[in-house]
PAZAPA-4460 file (N, C-alpha, C; in steps of 0.05 Angstrom, whole numbers, plus 32768, in hexadecimal, padded with zeros to 4 digits):
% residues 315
    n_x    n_y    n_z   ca_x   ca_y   ca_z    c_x    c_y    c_z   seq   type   mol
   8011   7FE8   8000   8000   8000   8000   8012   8019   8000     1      X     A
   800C   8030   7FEF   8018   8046   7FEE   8021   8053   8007     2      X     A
   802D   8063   800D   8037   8071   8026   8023   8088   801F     3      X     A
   800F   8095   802C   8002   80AE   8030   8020   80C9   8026     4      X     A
   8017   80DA   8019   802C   80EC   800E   801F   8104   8018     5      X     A
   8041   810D   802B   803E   8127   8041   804B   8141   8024     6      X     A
   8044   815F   8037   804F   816D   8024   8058   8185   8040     7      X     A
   8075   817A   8040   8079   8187   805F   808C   819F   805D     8      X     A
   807C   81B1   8068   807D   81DB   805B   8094   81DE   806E     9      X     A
   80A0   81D5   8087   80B5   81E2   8098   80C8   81D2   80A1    10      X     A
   80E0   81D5   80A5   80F3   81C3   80AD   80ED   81B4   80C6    11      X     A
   80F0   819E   80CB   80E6   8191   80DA   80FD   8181   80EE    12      X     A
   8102   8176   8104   811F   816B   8115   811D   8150   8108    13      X     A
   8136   813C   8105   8132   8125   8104   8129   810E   8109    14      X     A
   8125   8119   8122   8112   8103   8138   80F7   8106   812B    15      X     A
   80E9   811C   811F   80C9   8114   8110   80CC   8109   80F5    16      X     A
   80ED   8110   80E8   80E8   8110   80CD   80E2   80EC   80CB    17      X     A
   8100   80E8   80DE   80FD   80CB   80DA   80E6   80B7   80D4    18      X     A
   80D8   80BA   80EA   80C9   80AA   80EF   80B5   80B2   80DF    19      X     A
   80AB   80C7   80D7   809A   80D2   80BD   80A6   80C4   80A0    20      X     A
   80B4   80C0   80A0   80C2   80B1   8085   80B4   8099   8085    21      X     A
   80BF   808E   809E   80AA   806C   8093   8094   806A   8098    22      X     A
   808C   807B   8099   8063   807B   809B   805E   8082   8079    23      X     A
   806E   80A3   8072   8062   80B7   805D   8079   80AF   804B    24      X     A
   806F   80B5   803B   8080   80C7   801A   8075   80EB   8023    25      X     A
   8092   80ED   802D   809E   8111   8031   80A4   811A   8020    26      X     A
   8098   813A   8017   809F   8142   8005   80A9   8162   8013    27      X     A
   80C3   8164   8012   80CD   817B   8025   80D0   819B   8019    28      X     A
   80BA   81A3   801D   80B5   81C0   8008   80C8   81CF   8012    29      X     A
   80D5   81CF   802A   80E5   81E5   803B   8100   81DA   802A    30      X     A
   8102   81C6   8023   8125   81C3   8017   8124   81B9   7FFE    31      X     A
   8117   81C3   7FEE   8110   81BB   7FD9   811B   81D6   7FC5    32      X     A
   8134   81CB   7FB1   8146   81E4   7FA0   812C   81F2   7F8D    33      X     A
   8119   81E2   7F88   8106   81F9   7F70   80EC   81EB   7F80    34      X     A
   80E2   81FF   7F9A   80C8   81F7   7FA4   80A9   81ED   7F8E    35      X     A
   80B6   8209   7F81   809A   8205   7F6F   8097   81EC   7F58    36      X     A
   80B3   81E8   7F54   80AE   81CA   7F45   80A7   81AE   7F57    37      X     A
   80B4   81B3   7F73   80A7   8196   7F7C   8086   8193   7F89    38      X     A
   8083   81AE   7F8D   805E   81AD   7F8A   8056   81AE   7F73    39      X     A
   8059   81B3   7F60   8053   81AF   7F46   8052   8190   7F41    40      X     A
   8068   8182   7F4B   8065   8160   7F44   8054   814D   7F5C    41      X     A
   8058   8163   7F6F   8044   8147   7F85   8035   814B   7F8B    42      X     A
   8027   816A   7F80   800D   8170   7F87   7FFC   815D   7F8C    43      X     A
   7FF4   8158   7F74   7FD6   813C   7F6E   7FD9   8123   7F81    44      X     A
   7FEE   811C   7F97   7FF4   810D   7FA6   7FEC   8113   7FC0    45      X     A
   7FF6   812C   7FC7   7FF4   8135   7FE9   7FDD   812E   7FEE    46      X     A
   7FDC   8127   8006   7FC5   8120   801D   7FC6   8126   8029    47      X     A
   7FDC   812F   8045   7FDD   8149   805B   7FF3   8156   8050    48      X     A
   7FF5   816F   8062   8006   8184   8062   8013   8185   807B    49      X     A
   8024   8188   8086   803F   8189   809D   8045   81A4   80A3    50      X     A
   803F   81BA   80A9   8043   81CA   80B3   8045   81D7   80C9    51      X     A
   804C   81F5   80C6   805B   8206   80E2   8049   821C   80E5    52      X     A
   8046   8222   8102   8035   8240   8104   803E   8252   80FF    53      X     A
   8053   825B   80F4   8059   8276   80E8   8058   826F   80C4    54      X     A
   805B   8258   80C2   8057   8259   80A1   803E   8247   8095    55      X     A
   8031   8236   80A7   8010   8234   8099   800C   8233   8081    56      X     A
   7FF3   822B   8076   7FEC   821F   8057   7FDC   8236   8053    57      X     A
   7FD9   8243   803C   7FC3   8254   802D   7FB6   8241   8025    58      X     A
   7FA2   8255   8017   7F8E   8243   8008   7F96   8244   7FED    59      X     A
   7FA6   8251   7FE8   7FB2   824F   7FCD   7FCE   8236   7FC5    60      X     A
   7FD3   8229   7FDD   7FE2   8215   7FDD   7FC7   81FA   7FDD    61      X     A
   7FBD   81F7   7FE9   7FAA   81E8   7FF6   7F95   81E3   7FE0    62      X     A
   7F8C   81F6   7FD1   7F7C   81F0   7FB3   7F8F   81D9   7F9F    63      X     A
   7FA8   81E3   7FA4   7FB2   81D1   7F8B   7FBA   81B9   7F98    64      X     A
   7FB1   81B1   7FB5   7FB2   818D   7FB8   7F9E   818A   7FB8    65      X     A
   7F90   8175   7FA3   7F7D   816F   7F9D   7F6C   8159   7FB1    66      X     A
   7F82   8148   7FBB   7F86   8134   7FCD   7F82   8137   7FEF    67      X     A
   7F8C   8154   7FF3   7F8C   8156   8008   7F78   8156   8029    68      X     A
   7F7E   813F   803C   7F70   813D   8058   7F77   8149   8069    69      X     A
   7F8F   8155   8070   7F94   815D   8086   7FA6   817D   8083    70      X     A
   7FAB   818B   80A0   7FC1   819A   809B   7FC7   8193   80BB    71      X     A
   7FE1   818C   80C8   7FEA   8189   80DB   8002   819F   80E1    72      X     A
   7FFA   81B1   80F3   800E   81BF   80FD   801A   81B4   8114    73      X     A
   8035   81C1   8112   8044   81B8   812C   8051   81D3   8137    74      X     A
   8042   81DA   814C   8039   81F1   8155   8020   81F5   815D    75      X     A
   801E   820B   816E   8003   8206   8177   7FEE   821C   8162    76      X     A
   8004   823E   8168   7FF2   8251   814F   7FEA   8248   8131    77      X     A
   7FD6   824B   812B   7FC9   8240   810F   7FC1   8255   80FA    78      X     A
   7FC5   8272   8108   7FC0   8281   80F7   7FC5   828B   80D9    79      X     A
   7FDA   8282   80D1   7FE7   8284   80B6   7FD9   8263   80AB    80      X     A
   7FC7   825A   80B4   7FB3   823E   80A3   7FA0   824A   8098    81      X     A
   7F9C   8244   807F   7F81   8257   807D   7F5C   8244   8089    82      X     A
   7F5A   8246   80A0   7F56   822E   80A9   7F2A   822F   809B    83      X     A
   7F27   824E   8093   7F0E   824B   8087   7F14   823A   8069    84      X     A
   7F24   8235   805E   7F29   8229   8046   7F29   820A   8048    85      X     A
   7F35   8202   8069   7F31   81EA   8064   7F1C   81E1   8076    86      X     A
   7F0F   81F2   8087   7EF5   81E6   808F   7EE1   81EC   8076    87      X     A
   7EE3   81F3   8065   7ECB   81FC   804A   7ED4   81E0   803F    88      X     A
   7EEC   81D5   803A   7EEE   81B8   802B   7EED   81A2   803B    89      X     A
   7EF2   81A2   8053   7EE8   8193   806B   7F04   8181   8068    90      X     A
   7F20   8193   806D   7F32   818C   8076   7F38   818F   8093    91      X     A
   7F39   817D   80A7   7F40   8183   80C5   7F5C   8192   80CE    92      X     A
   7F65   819C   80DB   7F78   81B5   80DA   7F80   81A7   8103    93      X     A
   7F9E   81A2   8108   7FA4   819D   811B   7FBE   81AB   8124    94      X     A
   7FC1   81AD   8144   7FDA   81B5   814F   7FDF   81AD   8167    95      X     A
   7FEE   81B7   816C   8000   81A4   817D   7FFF   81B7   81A2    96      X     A
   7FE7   81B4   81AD   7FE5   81D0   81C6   7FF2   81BF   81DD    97      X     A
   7FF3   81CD   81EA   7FEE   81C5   820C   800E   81AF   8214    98      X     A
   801C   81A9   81F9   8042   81A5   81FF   804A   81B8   8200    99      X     A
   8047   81CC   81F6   805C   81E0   81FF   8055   81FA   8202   100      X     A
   8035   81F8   8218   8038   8211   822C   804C   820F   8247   101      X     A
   8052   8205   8256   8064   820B   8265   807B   8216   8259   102      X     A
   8090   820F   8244   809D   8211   8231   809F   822E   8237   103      X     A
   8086   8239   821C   8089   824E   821D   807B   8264   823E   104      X     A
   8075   8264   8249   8077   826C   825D   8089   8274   826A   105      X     A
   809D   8261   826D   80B3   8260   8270   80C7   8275   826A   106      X     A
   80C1   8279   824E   80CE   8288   8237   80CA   82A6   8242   107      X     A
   80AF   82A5   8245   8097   82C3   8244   80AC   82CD   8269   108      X     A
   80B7   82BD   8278   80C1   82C5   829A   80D6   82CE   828E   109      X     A
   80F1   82B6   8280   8103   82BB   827B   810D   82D9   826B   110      X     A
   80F8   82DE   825B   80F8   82F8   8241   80F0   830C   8261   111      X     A
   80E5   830B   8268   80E5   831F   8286   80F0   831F   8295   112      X     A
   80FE   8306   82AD   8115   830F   82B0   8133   8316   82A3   113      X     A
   812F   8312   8286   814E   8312   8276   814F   833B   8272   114      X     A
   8139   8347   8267   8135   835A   8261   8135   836E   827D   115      X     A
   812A   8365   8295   8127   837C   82A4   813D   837D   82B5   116      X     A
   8147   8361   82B7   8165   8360   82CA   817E   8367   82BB   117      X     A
   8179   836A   829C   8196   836A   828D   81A5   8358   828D   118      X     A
   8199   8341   828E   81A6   8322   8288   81C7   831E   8279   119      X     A
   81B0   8322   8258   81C6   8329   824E   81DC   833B   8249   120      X     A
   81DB   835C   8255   81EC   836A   825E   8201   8364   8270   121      X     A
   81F5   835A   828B   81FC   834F   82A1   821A   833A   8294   122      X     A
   820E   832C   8288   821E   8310   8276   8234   831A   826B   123      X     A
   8239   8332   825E   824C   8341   8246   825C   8357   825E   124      X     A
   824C   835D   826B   825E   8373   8287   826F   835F   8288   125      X     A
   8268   8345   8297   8280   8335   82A4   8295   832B   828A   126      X     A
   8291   8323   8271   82A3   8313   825E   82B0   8327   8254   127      X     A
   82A4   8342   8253   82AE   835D   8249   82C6   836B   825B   128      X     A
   82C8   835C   8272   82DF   8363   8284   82CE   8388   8295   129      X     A
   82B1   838C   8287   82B8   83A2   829B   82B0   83A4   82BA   130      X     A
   82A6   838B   82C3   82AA   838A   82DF   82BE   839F   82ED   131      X     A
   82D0   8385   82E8   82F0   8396   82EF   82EF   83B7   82E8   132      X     A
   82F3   83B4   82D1   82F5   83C8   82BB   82E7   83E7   82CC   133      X     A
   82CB   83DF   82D3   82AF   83F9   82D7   82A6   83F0   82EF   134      X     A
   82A8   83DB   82FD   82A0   83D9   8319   827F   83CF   8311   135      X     A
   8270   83CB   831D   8258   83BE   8327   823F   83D0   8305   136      X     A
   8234   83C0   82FA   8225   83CC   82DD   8210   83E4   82EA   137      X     A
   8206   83E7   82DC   81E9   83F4   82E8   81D1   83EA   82F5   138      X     A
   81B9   83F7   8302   81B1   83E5   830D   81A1   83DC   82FB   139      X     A
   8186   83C3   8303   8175   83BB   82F6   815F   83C4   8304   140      X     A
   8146   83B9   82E8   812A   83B5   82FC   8124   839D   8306   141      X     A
   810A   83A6   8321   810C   838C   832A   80EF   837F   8319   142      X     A
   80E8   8360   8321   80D6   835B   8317   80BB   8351   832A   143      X     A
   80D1   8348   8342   80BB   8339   8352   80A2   834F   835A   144      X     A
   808B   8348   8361   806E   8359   8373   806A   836E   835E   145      X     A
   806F   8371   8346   8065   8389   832F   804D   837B   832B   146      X     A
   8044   8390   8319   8023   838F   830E   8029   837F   82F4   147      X     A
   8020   836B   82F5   8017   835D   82D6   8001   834E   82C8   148      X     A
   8004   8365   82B1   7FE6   8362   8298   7FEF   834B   828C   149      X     A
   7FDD   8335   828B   7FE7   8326   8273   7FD4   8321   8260   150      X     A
   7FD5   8324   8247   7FC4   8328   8229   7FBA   8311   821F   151      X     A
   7FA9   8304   8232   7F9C   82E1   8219   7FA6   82D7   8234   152      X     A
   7F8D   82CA   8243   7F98   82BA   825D   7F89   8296   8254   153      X     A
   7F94   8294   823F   7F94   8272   8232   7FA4   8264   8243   154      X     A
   7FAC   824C   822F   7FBF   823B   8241   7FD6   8242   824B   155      X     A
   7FE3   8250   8232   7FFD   826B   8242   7FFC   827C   8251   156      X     A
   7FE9   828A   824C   7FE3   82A1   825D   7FE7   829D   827C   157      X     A
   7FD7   827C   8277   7FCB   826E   8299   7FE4   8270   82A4   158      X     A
   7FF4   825D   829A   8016   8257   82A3   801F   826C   82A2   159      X     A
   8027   828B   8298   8036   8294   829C   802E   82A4   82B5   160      X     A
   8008   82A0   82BB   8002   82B0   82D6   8004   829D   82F1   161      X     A
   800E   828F   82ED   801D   8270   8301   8034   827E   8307   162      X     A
   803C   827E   82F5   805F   8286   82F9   8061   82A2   830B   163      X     A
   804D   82B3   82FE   8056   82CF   8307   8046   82CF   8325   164      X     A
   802E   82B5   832F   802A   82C3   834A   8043   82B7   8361   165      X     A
   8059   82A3   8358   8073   829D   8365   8084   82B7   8361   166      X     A
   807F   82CC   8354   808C   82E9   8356   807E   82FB   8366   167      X     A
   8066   82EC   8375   805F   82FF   8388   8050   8316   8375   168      X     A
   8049   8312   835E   8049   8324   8347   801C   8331   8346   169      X     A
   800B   834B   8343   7FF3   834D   8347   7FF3   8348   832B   170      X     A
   7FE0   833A   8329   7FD6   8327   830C   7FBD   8332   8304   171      X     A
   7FBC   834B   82EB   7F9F   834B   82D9   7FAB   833B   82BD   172      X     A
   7F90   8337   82B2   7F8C   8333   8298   7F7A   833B   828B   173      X     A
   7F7D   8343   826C   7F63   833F   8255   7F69   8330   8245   174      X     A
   7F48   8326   823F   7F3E   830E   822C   7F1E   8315   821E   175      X     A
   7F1A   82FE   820B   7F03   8306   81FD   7EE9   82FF   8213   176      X     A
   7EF5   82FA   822F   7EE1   82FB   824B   7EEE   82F0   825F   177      X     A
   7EDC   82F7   8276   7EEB   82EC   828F   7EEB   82D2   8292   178      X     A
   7EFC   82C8   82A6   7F02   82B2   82AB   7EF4   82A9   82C3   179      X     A
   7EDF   8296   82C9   7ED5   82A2   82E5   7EDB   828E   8300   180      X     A
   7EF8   827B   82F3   7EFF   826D   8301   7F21   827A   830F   181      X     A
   7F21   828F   830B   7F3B   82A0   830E   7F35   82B9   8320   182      X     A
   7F41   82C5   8330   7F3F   82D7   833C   7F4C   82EF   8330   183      X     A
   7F64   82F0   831D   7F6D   8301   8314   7F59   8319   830A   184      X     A
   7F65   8332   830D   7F4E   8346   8308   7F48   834A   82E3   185      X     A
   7F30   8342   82DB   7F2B   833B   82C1   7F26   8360   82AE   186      X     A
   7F37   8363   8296   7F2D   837C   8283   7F29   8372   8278   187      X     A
   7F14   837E   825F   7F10   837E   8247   7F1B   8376   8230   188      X     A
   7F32   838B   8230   7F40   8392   8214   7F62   83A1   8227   189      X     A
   7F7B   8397   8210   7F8C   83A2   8218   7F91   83BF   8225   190      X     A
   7F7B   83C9   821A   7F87   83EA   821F   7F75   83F5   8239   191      X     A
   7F68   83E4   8240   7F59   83DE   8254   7F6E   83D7   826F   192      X     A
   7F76   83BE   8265   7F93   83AB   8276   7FA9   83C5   827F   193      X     A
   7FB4   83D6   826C   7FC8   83DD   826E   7FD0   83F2   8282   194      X     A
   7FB9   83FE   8289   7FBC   840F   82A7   7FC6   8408   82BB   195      X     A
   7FB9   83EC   82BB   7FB7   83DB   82D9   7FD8   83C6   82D9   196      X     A
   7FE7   83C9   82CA   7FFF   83B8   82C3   8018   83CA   82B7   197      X     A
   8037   83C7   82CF   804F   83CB   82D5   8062   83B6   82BF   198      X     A
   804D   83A0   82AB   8060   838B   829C   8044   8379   8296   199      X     A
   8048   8378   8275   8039   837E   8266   803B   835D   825D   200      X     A
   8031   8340   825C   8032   8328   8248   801F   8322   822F   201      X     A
   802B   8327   8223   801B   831B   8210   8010   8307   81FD   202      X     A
   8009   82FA   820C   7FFC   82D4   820C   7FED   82C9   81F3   203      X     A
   7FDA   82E4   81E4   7FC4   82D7   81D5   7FD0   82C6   81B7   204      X     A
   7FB8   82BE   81B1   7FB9   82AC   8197   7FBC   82C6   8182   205      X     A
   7FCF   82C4   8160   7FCD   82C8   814D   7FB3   82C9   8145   206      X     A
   7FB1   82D1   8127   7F9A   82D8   8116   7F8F   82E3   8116   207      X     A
   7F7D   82E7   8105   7F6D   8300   80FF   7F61   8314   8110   208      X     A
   7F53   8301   8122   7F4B   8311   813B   7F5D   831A   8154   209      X     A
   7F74   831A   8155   7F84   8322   8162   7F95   8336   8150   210      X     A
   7F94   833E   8142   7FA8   8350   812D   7FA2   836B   813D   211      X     A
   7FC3   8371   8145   7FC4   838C   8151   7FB2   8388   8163   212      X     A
   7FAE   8375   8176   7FA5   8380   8194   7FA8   838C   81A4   213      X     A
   7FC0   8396   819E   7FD3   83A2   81BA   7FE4   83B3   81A1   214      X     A
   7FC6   83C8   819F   7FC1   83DD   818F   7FD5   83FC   81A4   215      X     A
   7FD4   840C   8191   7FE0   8425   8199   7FD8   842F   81B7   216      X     A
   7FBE   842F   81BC   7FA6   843B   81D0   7FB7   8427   81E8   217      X     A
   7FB6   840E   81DE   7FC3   83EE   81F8   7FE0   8405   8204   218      X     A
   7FF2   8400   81EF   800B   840B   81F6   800B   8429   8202   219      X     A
   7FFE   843E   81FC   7FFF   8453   8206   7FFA   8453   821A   220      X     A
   7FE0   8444   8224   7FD5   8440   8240   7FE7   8430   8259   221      X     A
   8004   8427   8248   8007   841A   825B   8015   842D   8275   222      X     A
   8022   842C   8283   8029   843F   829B   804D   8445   828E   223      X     A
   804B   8462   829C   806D   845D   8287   8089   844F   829C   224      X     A
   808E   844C   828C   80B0   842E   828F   80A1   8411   828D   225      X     A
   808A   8409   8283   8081   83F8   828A   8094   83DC   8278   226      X     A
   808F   83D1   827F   80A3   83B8   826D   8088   839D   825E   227      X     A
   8096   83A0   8244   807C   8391   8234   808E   8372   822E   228      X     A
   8086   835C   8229   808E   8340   821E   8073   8334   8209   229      X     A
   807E   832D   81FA   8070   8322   81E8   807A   8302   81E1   230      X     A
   806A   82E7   81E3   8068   82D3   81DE   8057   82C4   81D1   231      X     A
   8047   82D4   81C1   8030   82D5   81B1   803C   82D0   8190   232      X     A
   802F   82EE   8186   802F   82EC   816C   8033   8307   8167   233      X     A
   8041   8306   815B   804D   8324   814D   803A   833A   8144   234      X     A
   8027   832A   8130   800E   8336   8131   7FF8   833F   813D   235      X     A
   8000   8339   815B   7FF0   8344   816B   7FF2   8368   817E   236      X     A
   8004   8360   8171   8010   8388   817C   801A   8394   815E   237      X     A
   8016   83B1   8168   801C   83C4   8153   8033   83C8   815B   238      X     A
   804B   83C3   814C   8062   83C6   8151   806B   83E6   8144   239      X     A
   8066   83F2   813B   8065   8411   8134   8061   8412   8153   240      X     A
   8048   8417   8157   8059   842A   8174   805D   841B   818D   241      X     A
   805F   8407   8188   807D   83EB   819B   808A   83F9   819B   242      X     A
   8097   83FF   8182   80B7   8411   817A   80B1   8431   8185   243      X     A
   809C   843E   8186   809A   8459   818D   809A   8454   819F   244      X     A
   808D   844A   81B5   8091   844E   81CF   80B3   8438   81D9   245      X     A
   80B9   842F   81D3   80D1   842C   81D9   80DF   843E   81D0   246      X     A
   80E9   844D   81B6   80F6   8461   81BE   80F8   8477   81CE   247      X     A
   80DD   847E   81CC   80DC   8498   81EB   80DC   8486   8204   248      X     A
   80E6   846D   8206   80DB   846A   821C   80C8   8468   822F   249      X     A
   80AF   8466   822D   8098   8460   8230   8094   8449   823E   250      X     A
   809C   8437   8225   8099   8413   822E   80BC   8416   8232   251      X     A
   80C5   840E   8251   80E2   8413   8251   80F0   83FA   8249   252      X     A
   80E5   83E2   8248   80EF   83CF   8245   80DE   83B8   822B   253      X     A
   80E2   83AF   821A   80D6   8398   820D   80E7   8380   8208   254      X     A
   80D7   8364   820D   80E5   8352   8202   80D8   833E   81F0   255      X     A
   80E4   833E   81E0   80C7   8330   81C3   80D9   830F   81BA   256      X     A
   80C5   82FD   81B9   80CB   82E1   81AF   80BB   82E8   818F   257      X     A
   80AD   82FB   8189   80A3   82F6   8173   809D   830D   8169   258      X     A
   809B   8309   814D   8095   8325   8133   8085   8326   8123   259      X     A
   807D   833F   8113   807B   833E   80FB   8092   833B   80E8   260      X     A
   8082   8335   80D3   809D   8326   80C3   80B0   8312   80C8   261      X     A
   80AD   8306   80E1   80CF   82FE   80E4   80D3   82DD   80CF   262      X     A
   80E5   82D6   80D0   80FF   82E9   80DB   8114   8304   80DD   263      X     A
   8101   830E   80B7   810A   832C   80BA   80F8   8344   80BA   264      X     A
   8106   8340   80D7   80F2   834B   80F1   80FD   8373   80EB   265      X     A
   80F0   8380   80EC   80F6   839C   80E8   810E   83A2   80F8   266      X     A
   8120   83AC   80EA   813F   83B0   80F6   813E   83C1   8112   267      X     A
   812E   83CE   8116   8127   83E7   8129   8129   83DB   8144   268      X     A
   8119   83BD   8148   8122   83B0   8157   8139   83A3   8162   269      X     A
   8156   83AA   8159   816D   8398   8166   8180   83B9   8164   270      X     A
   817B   83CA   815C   8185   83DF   815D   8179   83F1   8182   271      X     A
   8165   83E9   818B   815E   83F6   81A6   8168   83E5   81B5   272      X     A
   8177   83F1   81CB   8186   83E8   81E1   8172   83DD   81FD   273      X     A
   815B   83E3   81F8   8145   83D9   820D   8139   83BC   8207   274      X     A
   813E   83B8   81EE   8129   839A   81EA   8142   8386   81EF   275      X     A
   8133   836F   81EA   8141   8357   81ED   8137   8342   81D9   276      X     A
   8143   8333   81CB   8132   8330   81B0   8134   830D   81B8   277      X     A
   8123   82F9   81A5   812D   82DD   81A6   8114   82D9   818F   278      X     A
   8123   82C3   8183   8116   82C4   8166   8109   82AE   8162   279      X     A
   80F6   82B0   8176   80D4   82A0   8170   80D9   8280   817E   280      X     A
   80E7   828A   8195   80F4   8269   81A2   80EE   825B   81B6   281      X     A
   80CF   826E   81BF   80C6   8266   81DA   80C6   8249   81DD   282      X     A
   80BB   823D   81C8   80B8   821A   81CF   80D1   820B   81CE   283      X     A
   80E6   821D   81C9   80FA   820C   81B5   810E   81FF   81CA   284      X     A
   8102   81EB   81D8   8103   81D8   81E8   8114   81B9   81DD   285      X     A
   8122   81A8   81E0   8120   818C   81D7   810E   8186   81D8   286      X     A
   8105   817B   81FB   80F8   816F   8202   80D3   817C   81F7   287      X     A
   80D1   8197   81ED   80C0   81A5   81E9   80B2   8199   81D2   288      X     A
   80CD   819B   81BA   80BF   819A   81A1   80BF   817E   819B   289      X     A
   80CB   816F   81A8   80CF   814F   81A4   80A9   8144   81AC   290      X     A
   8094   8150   81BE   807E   814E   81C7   8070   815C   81B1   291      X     A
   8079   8170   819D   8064   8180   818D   8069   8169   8174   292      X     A
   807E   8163   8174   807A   814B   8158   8069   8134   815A   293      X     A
   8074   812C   8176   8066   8116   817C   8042   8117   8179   294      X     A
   803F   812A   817B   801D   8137   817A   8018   8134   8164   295      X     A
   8029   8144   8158   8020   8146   8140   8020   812B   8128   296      X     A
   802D   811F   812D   8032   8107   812C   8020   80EE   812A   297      X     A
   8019   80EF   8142   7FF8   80E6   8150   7FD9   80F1   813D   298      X     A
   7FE6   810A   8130   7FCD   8116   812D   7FC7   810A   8110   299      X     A
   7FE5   8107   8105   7FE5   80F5   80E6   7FE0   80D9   80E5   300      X     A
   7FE6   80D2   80F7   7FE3   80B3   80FA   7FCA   80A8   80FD   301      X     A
   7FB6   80BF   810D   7FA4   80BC   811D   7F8A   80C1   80FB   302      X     A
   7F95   80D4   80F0   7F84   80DD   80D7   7F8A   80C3   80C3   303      X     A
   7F99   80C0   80BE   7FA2   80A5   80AE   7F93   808E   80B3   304      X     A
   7F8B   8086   80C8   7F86   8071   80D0   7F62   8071   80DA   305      X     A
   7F5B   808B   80C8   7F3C   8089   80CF   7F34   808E   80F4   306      X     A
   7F40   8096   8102   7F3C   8099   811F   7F39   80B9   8128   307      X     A
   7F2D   80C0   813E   7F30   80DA   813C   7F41   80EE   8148   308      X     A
   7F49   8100   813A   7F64   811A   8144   7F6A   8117   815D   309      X     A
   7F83   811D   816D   7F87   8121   818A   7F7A   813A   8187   310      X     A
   7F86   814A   817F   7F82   8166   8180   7F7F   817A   8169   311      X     A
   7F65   8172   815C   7F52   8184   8141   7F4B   81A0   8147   312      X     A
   7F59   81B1   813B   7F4A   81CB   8144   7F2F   81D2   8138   313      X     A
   7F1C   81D3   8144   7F04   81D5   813B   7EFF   81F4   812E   314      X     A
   7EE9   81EA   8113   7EEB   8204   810F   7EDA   821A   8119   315      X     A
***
């Protein structure tokens, strides 16, 4: 019997390729010398798609597999799927949640304490010899018992408001509603949030309905020196005046795991001496992503075999 034929959009570790080999016939669009000729030849074959949440299937990829059942991301954001295109053809659309919120959580503390303590300053004072050199750096901010907004209190959000009440830290959030199993004090809308919060997270899901959430009105409102992190989606803040208020100083500190555009992410960002940058790595775990394959994994195996999804995002 034929091997089911994958059409897999992002580089993938060896530990999934492998074992995807002797299930599928892989067809690897990410390393492939003339993309457009090897979808051109295996179009009329594909049956799922293998994909990443920053690079996702259009519907203009997705028309020309004629064949196609599935799209499996590995990742949890789905927004770059065009996921009305394949619920209109009644393709099921999966990801990979709930491995790697702690992960990034994790990420969302670390990008806060790296940024407000001067981590990596701290790191380059000492290898830079100017200890010796300048005596004791400047000071830092602190982090513990501040006010923190966090933006989308989902499964990240949850964890990263775990983490922050071991900082002794007062916990609001906004969401598309309250939570009424939480005590944290519930807003509306970011710009709502931003009064009430000293350090700013921003947790929510990609796509459409999140575009520019953490709009101009969010950021102005926030209190000034306030310190913003982002572990979301690039697209969920207006980075125009991200960058304005970091240069006046406003927002005194930012630390971003994610962009528009990235990886080429607007230069403006590694040129300010306040942010702290990391290039979309919150999960980027072994043990992290070795669990998002494995899901994902499950979720092909599981479709293949007539059984139903671990984890189908409904439309």
């Amino acid at each position: 019997m034929d091997k089911p034929e994958l059409l897999v959009m992002g580089e993938l570790p060896d530990w999934d390729l492998a074992p995807m080999a002797e299930r599928y016939t892989l067809h690897l669009l990410y390393a492939a010398p003339e993309p457009e000729a090897l979808l051109a030849a295996c179009a009329p074959r594909i049956r799922g798609i293998v994909t990443k949440g920053e690079i996702g299937a259009s519907a203009a990829l997705m028309q020309r597999l004629p064949r196609l059942e599935i799209v499996a991301c590995y990742g949890v954001g789905v927004d770059a799927i065009d996921r009305a295109w394949c619920a209109a053809h009644g393709v099921p659309v999966t990801n990979t949640p709930d491995v790697l919120t702690e992960d990034v959580a994790d990420m969302a503390f670390a990008l806060l304490l790296g940024v407000a303590r001067r981590i990596p300053q701290a790191d380059a004072w000492v290898r830079e010899g100017r200890w010796v050199g300048e005596g004791s750096m400047p000071l830092t901010t602190r982090v513990w018992g501040r006010r923190l907004g966090i933006v989308g209190l989902g499964r990240i959000g949850r964890a990263v408001a775990r983490r922050a009440e071991g900082f002794d830290m007062r916990i609001a959030y906004s969401g598309r509603s309250p939570k009424p199993d939480l005590s944290y004090a519930y807003h509306p809308s970011p710009a709502a949030l931003a009064p009430h919060c000293e350090v700013m997270v921003c947790c929510a899901m990609g796509g459409p309905a999140t575009e520019g959430l953490i709009d101009r009105a969010a950021i102005d409102a926030l209190p000034p020196g306030a310190i913003f992190v982002n572990v979301s989606r690039g697209s969920c803040v207006d980075e125009a005046a991200l960058l304005a208020a970091l240069r006046e100083g406003w927002i005194a500190l930012a630390a971003l795991d994610v962009f528009r555009n990235e990886p080429a992410i607007d230069p403006e960002f590694a040129r300010l001496p306040n942010v702290l940058l990391a290039p979309h790595a919150a999960s980027g775990t072994v043990a992290t992503r070795q669990a998002m394959g494995a899901l994902m994994q499950e979720n092909l195996a599981a479709h293949f075999a007539g059984q139903p999804l671990p984890t189908e995002i409904r439309p």
